[in-house]
KEKE-3310 file (N, C-alpha, C; in steps of 0.2 Angstrom, whole numbers, plus 5000, padded with zeros to 4 digits):
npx = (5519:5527:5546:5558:5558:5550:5533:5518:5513:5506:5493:5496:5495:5508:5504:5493:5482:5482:5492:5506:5517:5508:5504:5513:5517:5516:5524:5538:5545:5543:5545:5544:5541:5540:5543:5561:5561:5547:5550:5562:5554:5544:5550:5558:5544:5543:5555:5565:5581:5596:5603:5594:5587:5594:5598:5583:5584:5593:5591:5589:5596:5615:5619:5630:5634:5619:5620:5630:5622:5611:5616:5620:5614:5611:5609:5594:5588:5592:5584:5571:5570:5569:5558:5547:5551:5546:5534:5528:5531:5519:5508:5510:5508:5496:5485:5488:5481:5470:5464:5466:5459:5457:5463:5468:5477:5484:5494:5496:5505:5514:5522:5526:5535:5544:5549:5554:5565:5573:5577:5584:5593:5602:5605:5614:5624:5629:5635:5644:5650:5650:5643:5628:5613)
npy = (5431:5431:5438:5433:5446:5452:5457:5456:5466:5478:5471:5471:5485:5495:5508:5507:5511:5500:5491:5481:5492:5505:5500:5497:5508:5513:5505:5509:5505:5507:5498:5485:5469:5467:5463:5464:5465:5472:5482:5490:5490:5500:5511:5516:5519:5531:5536:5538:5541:5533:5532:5531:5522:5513:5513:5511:5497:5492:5482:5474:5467:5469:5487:5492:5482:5483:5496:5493:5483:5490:5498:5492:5484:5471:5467:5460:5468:5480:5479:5481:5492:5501:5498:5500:5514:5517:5512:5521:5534:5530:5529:5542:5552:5545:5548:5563:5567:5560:5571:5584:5594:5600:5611:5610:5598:5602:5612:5603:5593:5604:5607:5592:5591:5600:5596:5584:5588:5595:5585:5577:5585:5585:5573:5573:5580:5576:5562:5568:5576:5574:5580:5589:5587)
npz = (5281:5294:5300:5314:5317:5317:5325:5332:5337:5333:5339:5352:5361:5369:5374:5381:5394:5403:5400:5408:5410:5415:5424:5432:5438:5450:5454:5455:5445:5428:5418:5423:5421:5409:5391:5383:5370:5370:5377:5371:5357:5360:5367:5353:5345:5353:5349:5358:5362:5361:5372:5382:5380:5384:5396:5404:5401:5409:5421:5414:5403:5398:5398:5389:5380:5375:5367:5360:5351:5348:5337:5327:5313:5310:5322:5332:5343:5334:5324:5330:5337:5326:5320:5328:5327:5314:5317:5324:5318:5307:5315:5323:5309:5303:5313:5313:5301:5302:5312:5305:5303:5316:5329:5341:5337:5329:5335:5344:5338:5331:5342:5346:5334:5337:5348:5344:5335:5344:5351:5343:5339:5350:5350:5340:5343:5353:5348:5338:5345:5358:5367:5374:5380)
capx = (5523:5534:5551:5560:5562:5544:5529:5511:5513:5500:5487:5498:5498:5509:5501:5485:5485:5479:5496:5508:5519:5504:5500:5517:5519:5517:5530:5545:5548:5541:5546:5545:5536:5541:5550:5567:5559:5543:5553:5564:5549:5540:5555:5556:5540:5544:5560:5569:5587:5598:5604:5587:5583:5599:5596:5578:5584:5599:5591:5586:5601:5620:5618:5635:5631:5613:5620:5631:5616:5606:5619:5622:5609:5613:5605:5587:5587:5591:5576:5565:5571:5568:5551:5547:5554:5542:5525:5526:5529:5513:5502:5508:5503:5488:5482:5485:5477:5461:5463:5469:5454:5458:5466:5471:5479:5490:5497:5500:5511:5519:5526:5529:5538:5550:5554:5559:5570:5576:5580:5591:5600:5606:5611:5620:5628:5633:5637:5650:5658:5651:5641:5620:5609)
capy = (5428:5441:5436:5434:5452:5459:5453:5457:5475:5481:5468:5474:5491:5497:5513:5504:5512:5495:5487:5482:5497:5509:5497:5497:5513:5513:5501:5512:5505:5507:5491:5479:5462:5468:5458:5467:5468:5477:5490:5492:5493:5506:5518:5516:5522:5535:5540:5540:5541:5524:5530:5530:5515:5507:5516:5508:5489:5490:5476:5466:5466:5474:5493:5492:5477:5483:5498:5491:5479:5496:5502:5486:5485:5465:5464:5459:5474:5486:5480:5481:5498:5503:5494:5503:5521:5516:5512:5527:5541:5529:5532:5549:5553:5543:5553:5570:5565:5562:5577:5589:5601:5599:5619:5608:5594:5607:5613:5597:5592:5607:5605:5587:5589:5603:5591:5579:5592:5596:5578:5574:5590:5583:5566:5573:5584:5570:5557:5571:5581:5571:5586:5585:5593)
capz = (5286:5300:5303:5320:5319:5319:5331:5333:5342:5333:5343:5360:5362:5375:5376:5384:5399:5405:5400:5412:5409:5416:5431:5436:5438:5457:5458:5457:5436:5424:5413:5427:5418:5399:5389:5383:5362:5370:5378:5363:5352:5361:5364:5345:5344:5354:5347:5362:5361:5364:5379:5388:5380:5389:5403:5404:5401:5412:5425:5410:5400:5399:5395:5384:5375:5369:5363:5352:5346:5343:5334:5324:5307:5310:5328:5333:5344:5328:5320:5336:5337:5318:5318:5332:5325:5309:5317:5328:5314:5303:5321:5321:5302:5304:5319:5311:5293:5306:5315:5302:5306:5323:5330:5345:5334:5323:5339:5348:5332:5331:5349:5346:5330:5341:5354:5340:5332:5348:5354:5334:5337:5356:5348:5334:5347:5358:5343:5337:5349:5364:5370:5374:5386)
cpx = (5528:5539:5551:5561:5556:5539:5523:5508:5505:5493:5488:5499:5502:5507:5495:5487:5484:5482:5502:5515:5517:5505:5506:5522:5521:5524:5537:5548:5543:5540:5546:5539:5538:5546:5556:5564:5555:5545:5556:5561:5548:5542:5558:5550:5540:5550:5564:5576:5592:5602:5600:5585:5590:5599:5590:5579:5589:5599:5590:5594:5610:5620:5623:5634:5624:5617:5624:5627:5612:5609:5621:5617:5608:5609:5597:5584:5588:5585:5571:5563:5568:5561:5548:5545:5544:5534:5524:5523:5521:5510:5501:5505:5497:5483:5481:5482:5470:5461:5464:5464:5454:5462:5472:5477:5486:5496:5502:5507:5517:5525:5530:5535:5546:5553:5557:5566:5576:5580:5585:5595:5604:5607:5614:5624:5633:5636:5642:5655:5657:5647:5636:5619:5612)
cpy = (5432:5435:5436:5441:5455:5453:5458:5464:5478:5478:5468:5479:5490:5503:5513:5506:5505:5489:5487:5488:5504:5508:5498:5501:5515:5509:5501:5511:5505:5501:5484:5473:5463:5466:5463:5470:5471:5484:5492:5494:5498:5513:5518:5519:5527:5540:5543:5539:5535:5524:5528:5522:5509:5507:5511:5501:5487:5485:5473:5465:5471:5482:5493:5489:5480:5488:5498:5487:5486:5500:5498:5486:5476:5462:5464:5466:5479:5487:5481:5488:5502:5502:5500:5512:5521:5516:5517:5532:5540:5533:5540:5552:5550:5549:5560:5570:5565:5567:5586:5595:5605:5607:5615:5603:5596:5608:5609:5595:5596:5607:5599:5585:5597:5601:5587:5581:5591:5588:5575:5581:5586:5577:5567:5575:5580:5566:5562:5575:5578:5576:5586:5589:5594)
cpz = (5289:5301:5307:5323:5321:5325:5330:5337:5339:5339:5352:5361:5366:5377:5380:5390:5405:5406:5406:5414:5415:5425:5438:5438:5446:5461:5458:5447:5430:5417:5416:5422:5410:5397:5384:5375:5364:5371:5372:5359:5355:5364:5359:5345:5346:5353:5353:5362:5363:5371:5385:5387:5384:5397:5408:5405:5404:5418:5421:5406:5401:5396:5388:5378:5370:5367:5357:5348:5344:5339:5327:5321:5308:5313:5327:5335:5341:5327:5324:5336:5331:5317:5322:5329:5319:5312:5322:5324:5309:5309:5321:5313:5305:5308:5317:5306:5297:5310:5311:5303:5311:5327:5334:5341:5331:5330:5343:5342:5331:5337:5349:5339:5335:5343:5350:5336:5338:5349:5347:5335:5343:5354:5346:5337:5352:5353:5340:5340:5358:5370:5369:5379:5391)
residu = (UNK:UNK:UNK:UNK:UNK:UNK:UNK:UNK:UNK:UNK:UNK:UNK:UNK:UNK:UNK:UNK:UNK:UNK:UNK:UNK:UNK:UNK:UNK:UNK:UNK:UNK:UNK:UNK:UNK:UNK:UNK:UNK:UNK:UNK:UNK:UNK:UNK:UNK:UNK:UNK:UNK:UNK:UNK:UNK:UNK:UNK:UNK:UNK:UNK:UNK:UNK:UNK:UNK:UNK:UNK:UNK:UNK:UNK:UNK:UNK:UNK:UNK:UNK:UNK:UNK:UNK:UNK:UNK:UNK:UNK:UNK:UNK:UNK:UNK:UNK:UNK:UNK:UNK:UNK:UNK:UNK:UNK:UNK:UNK:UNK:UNK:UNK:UNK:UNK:UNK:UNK:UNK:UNK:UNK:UNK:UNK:UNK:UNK:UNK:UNK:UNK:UNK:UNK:UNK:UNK:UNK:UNK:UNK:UNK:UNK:UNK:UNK:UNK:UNK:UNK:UNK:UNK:UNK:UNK:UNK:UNK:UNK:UNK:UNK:UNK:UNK:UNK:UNK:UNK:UNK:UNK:UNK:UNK)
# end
């Protein structure tokens, strides 16, 4: 039985280029019609930084507010965020475990484990002296 905290993502991507995320690309946003936990989860999924993700939901909710919900272990939008974080890194495992042969694969990883490095050092940098890209 899922809590109020988790939800059925696995049977919604939002990576489907076919979801309204993709469709609504023309129409100047990218999150127009998604509701405040999809966004959430799937910049968790992508480990995007919680200013983006306030940046992102700033028509749907107060950017200040969420951030202290994403920073709060307490909030709905913590876990959305967390949940999110977690079914990324499985998809990535999974993904390179079936590509390990892959040349291409190895490569892509290495690039995406840089950018990830990259993007944790410029939080840590902003979160302590206030200082980022």
């Amino acid at each position: 039985m899922k809590n109020s905290k988790e939800s059925d993502h696995e049977d919604q991507p939002l990576s489907d280029p076919k979801d309204k995320m993709y469709r609504t690309l023309n129409n100047g946003s990218l999150v127009v019609g998604i509701s405040l936990k999809d966004i959430i989860f799937r910049c968790g999924e992508l480990q995007m930084d919680y200013t983006n993700v306030c940046w992102l939901c700033r028509d749907i909710c107060d950017p200040k507010t969420l951030m202290q919900r994403l920073h709060d272990p307490e909030t709905e939008a913590y876990g959305w965020y967390q949940s999110g974080v977690a079914q990324g890194n499985l998809k990535l495992n999974i993904d390179l475990e079936y590509n390990v042969g892959d040349p291409k694969a190895k490569d892509a990883y290495k690039h995406l484990s840089a950018e990830r490095r990259r993007q944790a050092i410029n939080r840590k940098l902003e979160e302590l002296f206030g200082v980022g890209e």
